[in-house]
C-alpha positions in Angstrom: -165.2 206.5 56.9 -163.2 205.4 60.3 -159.5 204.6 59.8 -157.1 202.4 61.3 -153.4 202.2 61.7 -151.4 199.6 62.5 -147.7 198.0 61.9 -146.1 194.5 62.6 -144.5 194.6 65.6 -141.1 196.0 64.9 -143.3 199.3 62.9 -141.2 198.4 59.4 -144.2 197.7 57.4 -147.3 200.4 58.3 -151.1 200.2 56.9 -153.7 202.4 56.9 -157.3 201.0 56.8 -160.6 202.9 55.6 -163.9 201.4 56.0 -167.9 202.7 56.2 -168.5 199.4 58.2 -168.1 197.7 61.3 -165.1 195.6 61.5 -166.3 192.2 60.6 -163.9 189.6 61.7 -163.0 186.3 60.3 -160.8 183.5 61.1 -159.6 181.4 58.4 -159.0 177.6 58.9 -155.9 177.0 56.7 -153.0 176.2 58.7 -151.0 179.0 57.8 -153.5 181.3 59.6 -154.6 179.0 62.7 -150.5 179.0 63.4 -150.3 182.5 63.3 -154.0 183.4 65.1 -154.4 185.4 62.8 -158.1 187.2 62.5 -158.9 188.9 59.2 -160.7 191.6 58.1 -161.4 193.3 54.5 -164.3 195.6 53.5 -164.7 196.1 49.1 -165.9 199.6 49.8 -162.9 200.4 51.8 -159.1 200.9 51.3 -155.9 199.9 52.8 -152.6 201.2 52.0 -149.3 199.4 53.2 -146.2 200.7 53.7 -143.0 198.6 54.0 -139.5 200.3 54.4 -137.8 196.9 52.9 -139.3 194.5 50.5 -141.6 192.4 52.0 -141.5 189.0 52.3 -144.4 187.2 50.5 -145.2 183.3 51.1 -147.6 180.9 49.0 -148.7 177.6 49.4 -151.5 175.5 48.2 -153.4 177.2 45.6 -150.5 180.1 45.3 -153.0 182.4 44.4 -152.0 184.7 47.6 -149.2 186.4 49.1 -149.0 186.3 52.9 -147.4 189.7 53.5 -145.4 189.1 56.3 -142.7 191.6 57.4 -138.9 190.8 56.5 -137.6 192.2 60.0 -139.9 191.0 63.1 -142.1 188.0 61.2 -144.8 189.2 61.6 -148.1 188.7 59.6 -149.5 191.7 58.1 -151.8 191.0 55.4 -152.9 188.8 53.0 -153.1 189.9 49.2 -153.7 188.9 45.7 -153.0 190.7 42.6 -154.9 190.9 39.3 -153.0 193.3 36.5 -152.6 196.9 38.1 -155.3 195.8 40.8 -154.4 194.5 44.2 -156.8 193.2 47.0 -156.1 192.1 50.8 -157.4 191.4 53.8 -155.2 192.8 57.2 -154.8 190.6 60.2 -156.9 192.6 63.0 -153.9 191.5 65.5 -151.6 194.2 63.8 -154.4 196.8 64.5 -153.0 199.6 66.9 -156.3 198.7 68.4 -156.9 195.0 68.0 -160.2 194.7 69.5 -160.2 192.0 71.4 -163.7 191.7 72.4 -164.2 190.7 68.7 -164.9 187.3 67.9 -164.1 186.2 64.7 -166.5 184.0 62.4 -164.3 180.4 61.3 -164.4 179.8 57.7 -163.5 177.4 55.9 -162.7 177.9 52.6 -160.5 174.4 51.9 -163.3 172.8 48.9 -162.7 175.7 46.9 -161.0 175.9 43.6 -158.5 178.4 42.3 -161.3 180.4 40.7 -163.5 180.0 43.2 -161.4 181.6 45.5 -160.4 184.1 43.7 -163.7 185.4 42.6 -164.7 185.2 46.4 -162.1 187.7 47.5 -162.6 190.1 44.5 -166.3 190.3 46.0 -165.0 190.7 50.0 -161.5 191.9 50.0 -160.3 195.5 50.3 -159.0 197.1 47.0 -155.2 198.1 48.6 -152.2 199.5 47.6 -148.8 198.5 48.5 -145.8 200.7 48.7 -142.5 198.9 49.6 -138.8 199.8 47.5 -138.2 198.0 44.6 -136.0 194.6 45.1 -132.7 195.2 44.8 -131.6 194.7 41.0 -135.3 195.1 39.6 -134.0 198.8 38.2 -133.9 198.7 34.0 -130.1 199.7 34.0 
């Protein structure tokens, strides 16, 4: 396994990144990700962990079957995920890498004909099971 490390750019929301593979980078063609640059990447037989010290912001549009993990301090992009019961898959934006690689060029996709179900079947199959530590949202504790 190799792992990576990386943060947004203000180091309030951390992830660590395990993967057997080469890093195989995509660029989505929603607008959301073509105004950030983003370049994705995700691997099923890997595992990410992300670590925010605040809650972080999440942002859906369109289908709103994902959250854009973006951090609530600098803005920055982190990660996108989706959440099924107690499971939780994502895919981390390779610009928030320590090392970003940029000699990688990423694949376009375009993913804009698919349904809800589509979709989400496609990332159970390519996205990286993850786990997400952050503190509850103030007022969430059962009093």
């Amino acid at each position: 396994m190799t792992v990576h490390a990386g943060s947004c750019h203000c180091g309030s929301v951390s992830f660590r990144y395990e993967s057997a593979t080469p890093l195989n980078v995509r660029e989505c063609q929603c607008s959301f990700c073509r105004k950030h640059g983003s370049r994705n990447v995700s691997d099923p037989k890997g595992s990410i962990e992300i670590v925010s010290r605040a809650a972080l912001t999440r942002y859906r549009f369109g289908l709103c079957v994902t959250d854009f993990l973006i951090c609530p301090a600098c803005g920055s992009f982190v990660a996108a995920g989706m959440g099924e019961g107690s499971e939780c898959y994502s895919t981390l934006n390779l610009n928030c890498f320590d090392d970003p690689h940029p000699e990688l060029v990423p694949e376009p996709m375009v993913y804009h004909a698919e349904d809800a179900g589509d979709r989400l079947e496609r990332r159970r199959q390519r996205w990286t099971p993850t786990r997400i530590v952050e503190p509850e949202p103030a007022g969430s504790a059962d009093a």
